[in-house]
C-alpha positions as CSV (number, residue, x, y, z in Angstrom):
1,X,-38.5,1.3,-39.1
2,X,-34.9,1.5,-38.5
3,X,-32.5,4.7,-39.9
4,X,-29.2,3.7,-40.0
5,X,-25.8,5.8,-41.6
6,X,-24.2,4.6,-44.2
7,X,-20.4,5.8,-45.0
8,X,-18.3,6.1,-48.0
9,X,-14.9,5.8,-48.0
10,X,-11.8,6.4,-50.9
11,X,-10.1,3.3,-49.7
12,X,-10.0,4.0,-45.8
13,X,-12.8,2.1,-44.6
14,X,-11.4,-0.9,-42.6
15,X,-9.5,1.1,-41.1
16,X,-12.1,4.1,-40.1
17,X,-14.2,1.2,-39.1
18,X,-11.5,-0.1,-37.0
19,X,-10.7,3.6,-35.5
20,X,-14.6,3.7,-34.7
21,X,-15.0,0.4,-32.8
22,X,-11.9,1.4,-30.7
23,X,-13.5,4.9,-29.6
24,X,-17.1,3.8,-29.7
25,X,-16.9,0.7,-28.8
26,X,-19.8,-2.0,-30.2
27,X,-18.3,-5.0,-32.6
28,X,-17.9,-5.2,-36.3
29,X,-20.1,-8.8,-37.3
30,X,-18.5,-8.7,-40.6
31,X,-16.0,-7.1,-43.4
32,X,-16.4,-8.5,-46.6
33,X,-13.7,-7.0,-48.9
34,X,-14.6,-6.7,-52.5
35,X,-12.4,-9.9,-53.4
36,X,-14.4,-11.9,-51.5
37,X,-18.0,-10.7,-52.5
38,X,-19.9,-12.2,-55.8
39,X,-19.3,-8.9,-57.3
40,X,-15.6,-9.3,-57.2
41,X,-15.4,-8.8,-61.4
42,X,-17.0,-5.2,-61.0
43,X,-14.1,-3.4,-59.5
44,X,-10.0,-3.5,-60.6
45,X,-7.4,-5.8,-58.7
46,X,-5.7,-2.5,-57.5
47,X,-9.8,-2.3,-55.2
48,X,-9.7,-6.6,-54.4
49,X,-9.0,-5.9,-50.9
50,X,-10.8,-2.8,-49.9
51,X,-14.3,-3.4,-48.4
52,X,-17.6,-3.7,-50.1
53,X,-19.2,-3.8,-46.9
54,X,-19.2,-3.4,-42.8
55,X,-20.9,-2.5,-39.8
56,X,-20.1,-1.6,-36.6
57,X,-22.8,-2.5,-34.1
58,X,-22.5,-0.3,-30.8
59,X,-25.4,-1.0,-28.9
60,X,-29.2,-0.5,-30.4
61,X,-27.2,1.9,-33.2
62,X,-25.8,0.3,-36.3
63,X,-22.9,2.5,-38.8
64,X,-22.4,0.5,-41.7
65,X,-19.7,1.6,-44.8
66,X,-17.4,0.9,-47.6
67,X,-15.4,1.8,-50.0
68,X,-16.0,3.0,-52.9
69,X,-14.0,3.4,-56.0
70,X,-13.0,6.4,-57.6
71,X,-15.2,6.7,-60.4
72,X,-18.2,6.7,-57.5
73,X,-16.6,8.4,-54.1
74,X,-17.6,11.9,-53.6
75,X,-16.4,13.5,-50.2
76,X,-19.0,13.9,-47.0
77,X,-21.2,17.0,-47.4
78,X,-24.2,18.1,-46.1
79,X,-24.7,15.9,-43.2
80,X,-22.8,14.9,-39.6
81,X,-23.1,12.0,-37.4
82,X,-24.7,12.3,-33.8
83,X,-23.6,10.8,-31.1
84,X,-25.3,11.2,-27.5
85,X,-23.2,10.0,-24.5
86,X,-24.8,10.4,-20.7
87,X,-21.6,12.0,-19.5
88,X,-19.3,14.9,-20.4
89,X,-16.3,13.1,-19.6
90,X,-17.3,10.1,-22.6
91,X,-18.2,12.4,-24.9
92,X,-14.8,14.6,-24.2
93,X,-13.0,11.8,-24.8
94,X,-15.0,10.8,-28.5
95,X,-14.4,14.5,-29.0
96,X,-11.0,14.5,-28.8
97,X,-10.4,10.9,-30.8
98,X,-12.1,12.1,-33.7
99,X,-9.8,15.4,-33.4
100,X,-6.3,14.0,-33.6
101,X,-5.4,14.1,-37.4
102,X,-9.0,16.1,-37.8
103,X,-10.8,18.9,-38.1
104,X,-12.6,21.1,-35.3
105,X,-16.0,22.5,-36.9
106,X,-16.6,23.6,-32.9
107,X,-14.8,23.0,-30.4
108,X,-16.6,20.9,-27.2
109,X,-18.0,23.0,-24.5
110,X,-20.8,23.8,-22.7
111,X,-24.2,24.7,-24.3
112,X,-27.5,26.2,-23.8
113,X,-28.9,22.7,-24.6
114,X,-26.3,20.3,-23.5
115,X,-23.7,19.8,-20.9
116,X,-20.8,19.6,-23.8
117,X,-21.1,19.8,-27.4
118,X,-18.5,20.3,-30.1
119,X,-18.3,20.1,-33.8
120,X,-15.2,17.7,-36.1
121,X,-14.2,16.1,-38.8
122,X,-12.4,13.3,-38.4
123,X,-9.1,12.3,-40.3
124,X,-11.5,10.3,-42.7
125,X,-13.3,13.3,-43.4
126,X,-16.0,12.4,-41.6
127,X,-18.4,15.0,-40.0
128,X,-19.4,14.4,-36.3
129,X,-21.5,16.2,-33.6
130,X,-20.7,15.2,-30.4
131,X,-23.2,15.8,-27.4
132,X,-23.1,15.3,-23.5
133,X,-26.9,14.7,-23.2
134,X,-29.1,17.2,-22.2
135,X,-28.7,20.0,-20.3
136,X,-30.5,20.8,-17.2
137,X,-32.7,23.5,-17.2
């Protein structure tokens, strides 16, 4: 069994998606806008070019997404994404990507459990916890 995160976007999402391969890293296999799916008919021409579906592959991990017209977005709630890098200085520097234009929940420091840890929204209003890996105790 596989778990994988799947994000909604109001008309953002090649562009978050883009944003997330250049700080993560990982490739995106495929963006298929709405235009070019078989369900093309189901959404207005003003949502033709926004994407029915991606994913971002960064290693073993897979973060797929889309957009999602109005009548069915609601914002992010109750949930963040994890991501776990070996060293403080990675994860300092995911920190600080998704904070430019974002929000800071937390900011990234030190733990009891980890080496560096912070708390953000990003400027698609998506929830993130960053970690450093675990602490030694």
């Amino acid at each position: 069994m596989k778990l994988n995160t799947y994000l909604n976007f109001n008309g953002r999402c090649q562009e978050a998606f883009e944003f997330y391969q250049k700080v993560l890293g990982g490739t995106i296999p495929m963006m298929m806008t709405h235009r070019d799916s078989p369900a093309s008919a189901s959404v207005g021409p003003e949502w033709q070019d926004k994407i029915m579906h991606t994913r971002l592959i960064v290693g073993d991990n897979v973060l797929m997404g889309s957009d999602s017209p109005p009548e069915y977005f609601s914002a992010p709630a109750g949930f963040s994404v994890c991501v776990v890098l070996d060293s403080v200085e990675d994860a300092q520097r995911v920190f600080n990507a998704f904070a430019e234009g974002g929000t800071v929940g937390m900011p990234f420091e030190e733990t009891f459990w980890a080496a560096g840890f912070g708390m953000v929204t990003d400027k698609f209003g998506i929830p993130w916890m960053v970690n450093a890996g675990e602490k030694s105790m």
